[in-house]
FIGUNU-931235 format. One record per atom (N, C-alpha, C): residue in one letter; y, x, z. Coordinates in steps of 0.2 Angstrom, whole numbers, plus 5000, padded with zeros to 4 digits. Example, Ala and Ser with C-alpha at 12.3 -4.5 7.8 and 13.67 -1.06 7.14 Angstrom:
! FIGUNU-931235
A497250665039;A497850625039;A498450665039;S498950645035;S499550685036;S500050645039;
***
This chain:
! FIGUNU-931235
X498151514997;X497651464996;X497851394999;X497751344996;X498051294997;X497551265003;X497451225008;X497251185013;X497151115010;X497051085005;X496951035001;X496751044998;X496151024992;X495951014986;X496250944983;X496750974978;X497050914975;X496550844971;X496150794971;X495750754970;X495950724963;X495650744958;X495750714952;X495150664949;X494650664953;X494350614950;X494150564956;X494150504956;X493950454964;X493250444962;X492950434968;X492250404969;X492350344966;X491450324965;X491350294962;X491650234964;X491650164963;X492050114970;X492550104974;X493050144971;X493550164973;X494150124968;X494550064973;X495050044969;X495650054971;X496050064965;X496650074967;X497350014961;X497849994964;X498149964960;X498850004959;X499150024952;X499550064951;X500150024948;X500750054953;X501249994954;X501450024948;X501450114944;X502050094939;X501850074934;X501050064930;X500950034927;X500349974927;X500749954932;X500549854935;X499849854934;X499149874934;X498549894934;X498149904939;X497649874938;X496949904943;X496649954938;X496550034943;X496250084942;X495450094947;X495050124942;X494550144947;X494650204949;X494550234955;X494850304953;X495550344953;X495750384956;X496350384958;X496550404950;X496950364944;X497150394938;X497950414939;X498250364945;X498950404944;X499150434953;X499650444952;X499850484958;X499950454962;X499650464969;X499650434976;X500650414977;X501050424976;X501550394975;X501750324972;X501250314966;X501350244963;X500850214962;X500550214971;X499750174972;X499750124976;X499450104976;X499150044983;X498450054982;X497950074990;X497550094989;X497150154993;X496550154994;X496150124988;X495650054993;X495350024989;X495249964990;X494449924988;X494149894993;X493249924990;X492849864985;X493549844980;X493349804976;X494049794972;X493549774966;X494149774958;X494549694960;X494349654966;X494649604966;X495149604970;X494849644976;X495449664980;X496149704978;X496049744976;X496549794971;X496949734966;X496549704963;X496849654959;X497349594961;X497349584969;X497749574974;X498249614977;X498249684975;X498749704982;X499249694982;X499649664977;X500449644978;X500449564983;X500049554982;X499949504988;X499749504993;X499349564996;X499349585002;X499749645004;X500049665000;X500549705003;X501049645007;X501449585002;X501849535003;X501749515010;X500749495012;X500649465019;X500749505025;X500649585022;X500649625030;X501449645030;X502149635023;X502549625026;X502949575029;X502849525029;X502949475033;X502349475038;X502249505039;X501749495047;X502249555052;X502349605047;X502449645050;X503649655052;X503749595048;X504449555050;X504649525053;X503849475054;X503849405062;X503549465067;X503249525067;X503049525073;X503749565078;X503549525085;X504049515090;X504249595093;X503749625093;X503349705095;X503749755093;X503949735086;X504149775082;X504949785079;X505249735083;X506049715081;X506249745087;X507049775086;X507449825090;X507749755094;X507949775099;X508449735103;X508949705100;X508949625100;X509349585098;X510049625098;X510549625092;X511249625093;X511449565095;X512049605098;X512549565102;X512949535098;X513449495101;X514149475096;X514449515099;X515149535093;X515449565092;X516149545098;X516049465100;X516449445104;X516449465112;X515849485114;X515749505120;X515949565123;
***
């Protein structure tokens, strides 16, 4: 018996935008693999490739998150 019920239909308000066919879905329609999401409006969803862009660059300036400078190869 599985420990998940796999979810085939999403609440009602539920948005998801589906990278492999470049679309807002309401609804999980494709596999959590090729989603972003879920999102509590068709406008926002209709952004996520733009908020994916702002949290990767927030999350490339952040200082917190960067490994120890390398060194040069001269030292």
């Amino acid at each position: 018996m599985a420990l998940f019920k796999k979810r085939t239909v999403g609440k009602p308000g539920e948005w998801y935008y589906c990278l492999k066919h470049q679309k807002v879905e309401e609804g999980p329609e494709c596999p959590a693999k090729d989603r972003f999401g879920p999102y509590t409006s068709r406008q926002e969803a209709e952004h996520a490739m733009e908020i994916a862009r702002e949290r990767n660059l927030e999350w490339e300036t952040d200082p917190n998150w960067h490994d120890a400078p390398k060194r040069d190869a001269q030292e």
